[in-house]
N, C-alpha and C positions, 0 to 999 in steps of 0.2 A: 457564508456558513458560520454566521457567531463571532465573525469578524476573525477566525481563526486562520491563519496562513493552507495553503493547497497542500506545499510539502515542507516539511522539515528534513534536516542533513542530518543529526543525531543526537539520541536523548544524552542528556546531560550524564547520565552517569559513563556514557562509551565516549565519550570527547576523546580521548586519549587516544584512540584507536588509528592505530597507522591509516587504514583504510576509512574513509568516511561515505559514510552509506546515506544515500537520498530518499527517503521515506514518506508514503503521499496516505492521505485521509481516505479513509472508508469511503466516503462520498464522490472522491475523485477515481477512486477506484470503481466505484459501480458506475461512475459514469462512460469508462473505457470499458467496460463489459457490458453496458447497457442494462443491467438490472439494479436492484432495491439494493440500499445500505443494509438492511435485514439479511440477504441474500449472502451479501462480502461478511458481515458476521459469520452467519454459519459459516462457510466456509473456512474461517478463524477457527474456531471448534473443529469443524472435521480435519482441518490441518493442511490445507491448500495453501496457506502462508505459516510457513512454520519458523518464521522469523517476525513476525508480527508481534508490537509491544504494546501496550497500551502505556498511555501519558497523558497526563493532565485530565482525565476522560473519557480521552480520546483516541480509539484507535491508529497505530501507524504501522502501513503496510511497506517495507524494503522493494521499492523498485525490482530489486533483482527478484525478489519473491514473484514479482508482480508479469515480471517478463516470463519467466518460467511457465506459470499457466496459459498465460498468453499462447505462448511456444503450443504448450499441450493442447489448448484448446482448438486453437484456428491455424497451428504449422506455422506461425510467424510472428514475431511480436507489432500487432496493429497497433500501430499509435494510436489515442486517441488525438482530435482536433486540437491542437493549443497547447498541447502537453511535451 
């Protein structure tokens, strides 16, 4: 994907942060729901990841964000393959 890493741990401006959060690409995200990058956008908009930042271009979705719907969606956080 552009040579660009799966997930990042945090944007540079929250380094500080006690807590360090694992934050995975739009792409990799659609792949654990099985739908479009298009699709994980909207849902950026309607607010289904409401800790979603963008960086460098590129969206990054907080893992926790990501478990959350998971939860909502299927009752359980399904990992995806590899992940």
């Amino acid at each position: 994907m552009n040579g660009e890493e799966e997930t990042d741990r945090v944007p540079a401006d929250t380094e500080s942060e006690a807590v360090k959060t694992e934050y995975l690409m739009a792409g990799t995200v659609a792949t654990m729901f099985e739908v479009t990058t298009y699709t994980v956008r909207t849902w950026i908009r309607q607010g289904k990841f409401p800790n979603a930042v963008k960086r460098d271009g590129y969206w990054r979705i907080p893992r926790s964000d990501v478990n959350s719907l998971m939860q909502s969606k299927y009752g359980s956080d399904k990992p995806a393959i590899g992940l």
